[in-house]
Each structure stands twice: as C-alpha cells, then as structure tokens.
N, C-alpha and C positions, 0 to 999 in steps of 0.2 A: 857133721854133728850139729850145728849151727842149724842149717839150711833143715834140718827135722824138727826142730823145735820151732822155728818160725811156723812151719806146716801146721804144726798141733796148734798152735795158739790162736790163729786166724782162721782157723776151719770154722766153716757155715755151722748155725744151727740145723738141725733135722728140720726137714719141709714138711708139714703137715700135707697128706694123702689126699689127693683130690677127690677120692671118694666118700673119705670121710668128712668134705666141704659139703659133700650134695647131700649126704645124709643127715647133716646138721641142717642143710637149708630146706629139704625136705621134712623135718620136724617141726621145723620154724612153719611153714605155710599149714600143715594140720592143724598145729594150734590154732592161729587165724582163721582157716576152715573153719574148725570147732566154733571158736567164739562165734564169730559172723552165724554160724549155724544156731545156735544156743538166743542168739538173738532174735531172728527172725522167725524159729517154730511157732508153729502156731499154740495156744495154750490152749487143754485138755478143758471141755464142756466140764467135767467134775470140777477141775479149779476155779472156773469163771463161775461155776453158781455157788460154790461157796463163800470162794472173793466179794462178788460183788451182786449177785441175785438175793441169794440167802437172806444175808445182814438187813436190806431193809425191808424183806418180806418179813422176818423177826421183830422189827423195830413195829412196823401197822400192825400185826399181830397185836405185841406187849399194849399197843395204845388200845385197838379194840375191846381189848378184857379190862384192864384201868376202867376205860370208860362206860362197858358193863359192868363191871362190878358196883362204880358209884351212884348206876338205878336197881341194881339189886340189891343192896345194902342201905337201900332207901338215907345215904351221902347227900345225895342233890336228889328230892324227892316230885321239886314242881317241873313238869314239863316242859313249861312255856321256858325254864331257864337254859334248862338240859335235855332234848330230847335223848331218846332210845337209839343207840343203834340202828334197829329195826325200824324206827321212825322214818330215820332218815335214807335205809333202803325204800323202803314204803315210797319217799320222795322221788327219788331214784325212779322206780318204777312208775310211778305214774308218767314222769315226764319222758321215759320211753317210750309205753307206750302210746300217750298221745304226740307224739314224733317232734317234740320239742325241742329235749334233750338236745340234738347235737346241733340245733339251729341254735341254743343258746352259746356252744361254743366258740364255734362256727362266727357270728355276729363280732363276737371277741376278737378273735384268733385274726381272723380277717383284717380287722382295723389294726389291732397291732402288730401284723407284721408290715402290712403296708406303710406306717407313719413307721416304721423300724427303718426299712428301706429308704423312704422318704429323709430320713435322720442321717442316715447310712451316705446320702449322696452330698448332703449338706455340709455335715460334722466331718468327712475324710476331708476335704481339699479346704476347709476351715481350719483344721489343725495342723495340715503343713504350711499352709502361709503364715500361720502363727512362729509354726514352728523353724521357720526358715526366714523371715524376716523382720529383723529386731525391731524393728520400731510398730509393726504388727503385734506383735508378742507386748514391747509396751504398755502397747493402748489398747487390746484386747483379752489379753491373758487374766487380768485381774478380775474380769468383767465374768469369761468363762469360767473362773473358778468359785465366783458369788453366785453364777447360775445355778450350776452342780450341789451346792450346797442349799437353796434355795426349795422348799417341798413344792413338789408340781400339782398339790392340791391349790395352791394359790395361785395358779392361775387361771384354774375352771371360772370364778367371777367373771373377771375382766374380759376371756376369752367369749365366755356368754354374750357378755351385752357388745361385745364388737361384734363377733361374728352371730350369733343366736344360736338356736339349739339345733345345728344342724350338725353334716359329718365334718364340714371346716371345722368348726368347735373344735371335734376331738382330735384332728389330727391336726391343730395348731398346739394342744395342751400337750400331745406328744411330742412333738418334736420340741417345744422348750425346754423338757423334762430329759430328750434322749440327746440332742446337738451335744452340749457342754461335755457331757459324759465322754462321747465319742471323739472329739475334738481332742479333751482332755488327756483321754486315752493315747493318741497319736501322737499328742506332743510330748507326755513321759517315754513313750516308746524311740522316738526320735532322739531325746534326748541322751538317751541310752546308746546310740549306735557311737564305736569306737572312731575316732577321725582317723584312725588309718585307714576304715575303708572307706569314707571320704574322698582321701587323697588319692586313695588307688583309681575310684571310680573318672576322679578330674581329671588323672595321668591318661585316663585309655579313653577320653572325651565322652565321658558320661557327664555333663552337666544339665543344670536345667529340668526341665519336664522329663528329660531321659533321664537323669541320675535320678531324679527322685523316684522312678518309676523302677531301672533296675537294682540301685544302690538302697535306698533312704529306705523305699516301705519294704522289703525283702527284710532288712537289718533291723527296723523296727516292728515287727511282727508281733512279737510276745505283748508288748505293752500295747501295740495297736488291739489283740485279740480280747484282750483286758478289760480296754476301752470298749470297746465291743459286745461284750457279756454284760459288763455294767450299763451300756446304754440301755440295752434292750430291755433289763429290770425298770430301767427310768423310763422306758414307752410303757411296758405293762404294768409298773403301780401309775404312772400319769393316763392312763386309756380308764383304769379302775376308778379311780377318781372322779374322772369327768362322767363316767357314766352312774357313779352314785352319787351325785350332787346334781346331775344336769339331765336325767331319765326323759325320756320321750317314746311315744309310741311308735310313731314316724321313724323314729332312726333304729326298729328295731327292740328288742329285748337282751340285752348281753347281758357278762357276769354278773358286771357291775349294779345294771338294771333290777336284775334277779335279786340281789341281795338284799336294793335296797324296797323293792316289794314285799321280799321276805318281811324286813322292819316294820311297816307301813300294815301290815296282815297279821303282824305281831307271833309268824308261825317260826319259829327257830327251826322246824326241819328242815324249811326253804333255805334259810338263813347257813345253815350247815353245808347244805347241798351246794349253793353257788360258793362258799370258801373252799370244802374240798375241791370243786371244778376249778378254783383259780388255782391253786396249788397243781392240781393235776397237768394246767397245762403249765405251769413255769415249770416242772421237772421236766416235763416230757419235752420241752425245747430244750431244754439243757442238754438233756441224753442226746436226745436226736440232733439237732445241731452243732452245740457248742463245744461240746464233749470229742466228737470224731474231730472238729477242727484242731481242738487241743495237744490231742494226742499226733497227730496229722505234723502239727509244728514240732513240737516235742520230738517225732521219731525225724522230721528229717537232721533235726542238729543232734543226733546221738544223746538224748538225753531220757528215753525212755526204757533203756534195757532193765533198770532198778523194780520199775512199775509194773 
C-alpha cells in the first residue's frame, strides 16, 4: 500500500511529443522567413511614385501656378523683378540650343566635386587625429568648430589676393568651407562609438591604423555620413560664392558666374535660370549620391525596415 502511493506521487510529468517540438520550431522559422521576407521585397513602382515621385512633382507643380498666377493677376506686374514662367523657359532654351546650357553646369559640378574629394582626403584623417588624440582635440577642435561656423563667403577676398583669380582660388575657398565640416562630422561620429567595441577591437589586436580602420570608422559611420553631406553643402555654397564675387572669363562661366551676369545685364530670367540650375544640381547629388549611401547604412544596421 505504501510502496503505491510513493509511485503516484513521484511519477514524471508527461513529456511533451517530439513532434510537436519540430512543429513548434517549424513555425518559429516561417515567422522569421516571413519577416526577413517582408523586409527585403522589393516595393511596388505604384508605391515608390506615390511615396516619393508624386509629392514633389505636386510641390513644382503648386510653385509653377503661384508663380503664374502673380503675372496673371498683374500681383508683381514689372518684369525686370519677376519674370514669367515662360521667360525663363525661353532662357532655358536659348542656352540649349546654343550648347551652353550643360557646359555651364558642367564648369560647376566639375569644381565642386573635385575640391569635395580634395576636402574628402583632408577632413577624414584630420578628424580622427582630432578624434583620437587629446591634446590634438585641444588645440584644434575649437579652431574646427569657429571654421564650420564661419561663412565661406569670407574667404573669396583674401583667398583672391593670395592666390588670384584662378582655379587655386576656388578650390582653396572650398576646401576652407568643406574640411571643418567633414572633420567635424567624424569626430561626433567617433564620439558616438560605444567603448565596448573599443575594447573588443584592442582584445583581438585591432590597434592603431588597424583599429581605426576596421573598429573606429565602420562604428562611426552615421555621424561620419553626416559630416559628409554637410561638407559637400559647405563645397557647393563656398564654390557659389567664389564664383559670384570673383567671375573670370579665363576660368570659365559657372553657376555662380551666370548669375552674377545675370545681375550685371539686369535680366532676372538669367538670374532665375542659374538659381534653378544650382538647386537642380544640389538635389540631384543628394538623390544620386547621398541618398543610396544613406539608405546603404541604414539597411545594413537593420534600421530601414520602417522606411
């Protein structure tokens, strides 16, 4: 009698069925399937152009009519303040077809990606030595930070009468304008990286030139990319600058140049035309550039499934 009642009381729970393990873990991995799935489709041409095609072909649209309507409603009725629309297509075409048009961007584009890159070689290994040794950071950190702040129209003068109106000029005015930026950029990004993977990198003999290279700028990425977008605005309004203060024939006819001939000819459709061409190309780097790298960071640290 005894020796029954021990039995019943010590008996095992029921074992759960080994197949209903696999079919639990088989559910488990669909789900993950799905997700991982769900994340990497590709998204539907209908959703991308009402996302993000549509909205700002709607936005130049709404400007367009605003801006006819206030010479149709005789609003701003003198030319010379407000050209037409049509004025400024009119612009437009002329300087296509006398085959100008893309030479004047062209002149631009050229210079400022070059003093970009130029910026680009200078400003990265300026902002990790900043970033990486204290007494650097010191005695130059405050210095980059009154650069950055500093408008890069003030240095077209000085830049002139040292170097003259050549292409040094501009791409000294750039690179004052875009270093600080870029530097700046890499040392918040730095600053950012967590010291446990630091540590990690020291433990498995990443130091030095190596750790900075597989550790530091992998980890500083985002704020490096930052720095990076912001420089290149600092190359292209300091390239604008120099070339509407400091115009030469010699060095060509750029945006900058353009515009301020427009001034100079007192014809606002010129004047129109070289603003739209600068805008057109700061977007169009953005998209094309800055924009894939973004997303590019974004997707590999799992932070773009939302977007």
């Amino acid at each position: 009698m005894a020796s029954t009642e021990t039995t019943g009381a010590t008996s095992d729970p029921p074992v759960k069925d080994s197949a209903e393990d696999g079919a639990d873990l088989g559910r488990l991995e669909a789900g993950l399937d799905s997700l991982e799935t769900s994340a990497t489709s590709r998204t539907p041409f209908r959703q991308t152009f009402r996302q993000k095609i549509l909205p700002p072909i709607t936005a130049i649209v709404l400007v367009l009519v605003v801006w006819q309507l206030l010479i149709s409603l005789k609003i701003v009725d003198d030319p010379t303040k407000l050209p037409s629309p049509a004025d400024v297509a009119g612009e437009f075409k002329d300087a296509w077809l006398e085959g100008e048009l893309l030479g004047y961007v062209w002149t631009s584009v050229s210079r400022g990606l070059l003093g970009f890159l130029l910026a680009l070689a200078i400003g990265t290994p300026l902002g990790l030595l900043v970033a990486r040794v204290r007494f650097v950071r010191a005695a130059i950190g405050p210095v980059l930070s009154g650069l950055q702040s500093l408008p890069s129209v003030a240095w077209v003068p000085p830049a002139v009468i040292w170097l003259g109106l050549n292409n040094s000029m501009m791409y000294a005015v750039i690179l004052l304008g875009a270093v600080p930026s870029i530097a700046n950029g890499l040392v918040s990004g730095i600053d950012q990286v967590p010291p446990l993977f630091l540590r990690a990198g020291r433990s498995m003999g990443a130091t030095g030139l190596k750790g900075a290279w597989h550790i530091v700028m992998p980890a500083a990425l985002p704020g490096y990319l930052a720095g990076l977008k912001q420089g290149w605005a600092f190359s292209w309004r300091s390239l604008m600058a120099a070339e509407i203060i400091a115009p030469s024939p010699d060095l060509g006819i750029g945006l900058g140049a353009l515009l301020e001939y427009g001034r100079n000819a007192s014809s606002m459709a010129m004047v129109f035309e070289s603003i739209i061409l600068i805008l057109f190309v700061g977007i169009a780097i953005e998209l094309l550039i800055f924009s894939p790298l973004e997303r590019r960071v974004l997707r590999s640290r799992g932070l773009l499934a939302s977007r």
